[in-house]
C-alpha positions in Angstrom: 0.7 92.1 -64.1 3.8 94.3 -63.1 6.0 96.2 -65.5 8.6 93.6 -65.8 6.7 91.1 -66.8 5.1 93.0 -69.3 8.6 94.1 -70.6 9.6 90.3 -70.6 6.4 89.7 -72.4 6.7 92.2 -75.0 10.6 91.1 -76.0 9.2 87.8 -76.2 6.5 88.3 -78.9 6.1 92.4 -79.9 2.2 91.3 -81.3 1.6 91.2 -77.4 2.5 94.3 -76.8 -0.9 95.6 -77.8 -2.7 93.5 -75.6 -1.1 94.5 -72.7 -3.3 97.6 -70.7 -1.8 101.0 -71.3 -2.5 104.2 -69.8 -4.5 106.7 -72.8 -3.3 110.4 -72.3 -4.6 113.3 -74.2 -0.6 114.4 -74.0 1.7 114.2 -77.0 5.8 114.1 -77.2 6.5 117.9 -77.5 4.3 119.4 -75.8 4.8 122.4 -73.0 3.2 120.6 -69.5 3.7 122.0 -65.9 4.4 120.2 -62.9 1.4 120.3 -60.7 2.9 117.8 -58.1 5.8 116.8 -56.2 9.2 118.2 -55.5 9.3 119.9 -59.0 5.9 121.7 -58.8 5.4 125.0 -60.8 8.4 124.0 -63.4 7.4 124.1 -67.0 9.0 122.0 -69.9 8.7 119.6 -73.2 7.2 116.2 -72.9 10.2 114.4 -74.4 9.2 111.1 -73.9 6.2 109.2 -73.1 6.1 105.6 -71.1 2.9 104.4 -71.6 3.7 100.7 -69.9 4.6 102.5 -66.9 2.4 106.0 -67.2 5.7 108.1 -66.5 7.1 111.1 -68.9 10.3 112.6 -69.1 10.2 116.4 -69.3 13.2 118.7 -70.1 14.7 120.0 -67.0 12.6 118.7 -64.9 13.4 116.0 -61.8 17.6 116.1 -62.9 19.4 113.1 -61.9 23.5 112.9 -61.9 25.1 110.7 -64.0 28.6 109.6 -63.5 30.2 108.3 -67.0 32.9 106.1 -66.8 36.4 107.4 -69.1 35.7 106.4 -72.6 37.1 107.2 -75.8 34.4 109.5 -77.1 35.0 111.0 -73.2 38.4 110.2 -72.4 37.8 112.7 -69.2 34.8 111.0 -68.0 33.0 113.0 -65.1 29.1 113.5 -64.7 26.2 114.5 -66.9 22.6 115.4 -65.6 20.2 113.7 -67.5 16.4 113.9 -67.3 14.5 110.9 -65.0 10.8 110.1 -65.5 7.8 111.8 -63.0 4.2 110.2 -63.1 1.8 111.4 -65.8 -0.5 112.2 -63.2 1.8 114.9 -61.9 1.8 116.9 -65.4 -0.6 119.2 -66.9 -0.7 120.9 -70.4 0.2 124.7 -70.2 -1.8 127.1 -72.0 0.5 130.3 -73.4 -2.3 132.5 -73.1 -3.9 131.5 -70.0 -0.3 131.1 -68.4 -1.7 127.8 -66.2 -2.2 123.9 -66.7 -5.5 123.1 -68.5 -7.6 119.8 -69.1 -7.6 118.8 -73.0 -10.3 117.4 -74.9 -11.3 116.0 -78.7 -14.0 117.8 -80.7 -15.3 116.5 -84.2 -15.7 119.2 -86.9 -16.3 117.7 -90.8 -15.8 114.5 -89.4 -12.0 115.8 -88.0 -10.9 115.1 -84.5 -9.6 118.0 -82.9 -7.7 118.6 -80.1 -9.6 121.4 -77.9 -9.0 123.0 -74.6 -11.5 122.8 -71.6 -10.9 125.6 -68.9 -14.0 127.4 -67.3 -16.8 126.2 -69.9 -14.4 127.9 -73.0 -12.9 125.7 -75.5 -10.3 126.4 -78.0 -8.6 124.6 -80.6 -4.7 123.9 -80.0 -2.6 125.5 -82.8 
């Protein structure tokens, strides 16, 4: 099924919407990622939005687009804006601060709590 069908589907009836397959990612909104593929690779930013439908995120100040906006009266100048576009989820990792590199994430269970851990050369370490 492609993407706009599923979009067509989910205005339709919203109950479908979790029927349809999604992409599961260990990733949440706000969280520091680097690019590890692509024309942006090595840049570091926020997850600010997550499309699971299409598995794309939009990170700050990475892959800028141009936006020309039209005179209005909130900007009667008009002119151009760069906004943020979406890059594949494949082509993000989550950064690790004190390792200073991407790293795989993975769930632990301690007193019946799931925890968010991360996996990098057999250590693993909770995420603050």
């Amino acid at each position: 099924m492609k993407r706009e069908e599923q979009i067509r589907l989910y205005k339709k009836d919203p109950k479908l919407y979790n029927k349809i397959k999604r992409k599961k990612t260990k990733l949440k909104v706000n969280d520091e990622v680097i690019v590890i593929a692509g024309k942006h690779k090595g840049k570091r930013g926020k997850i600010l939005f997550i499309d699971r439908l299409g598995d794309r995120v939009i990170v700050q100040g990475v892959n800028l687009r141009k936006k020309f906006i039209r005179p209005s009266q909130e900007n009667p100048q008009g002119g151009m804006i760069e906004i943020e576009s979406p890059i594949h989820i494949s082509n993000v990792m989550y950064y690790d601060p004190k390792l200073k590199k991407g790293v795989r994430l993975g769930f632990k269970y301690e007193d019946g709590k799931k925890i968010r851990v991360i996996r990098s050369n057999k250590q693993e370490r909770e995420i603050l």
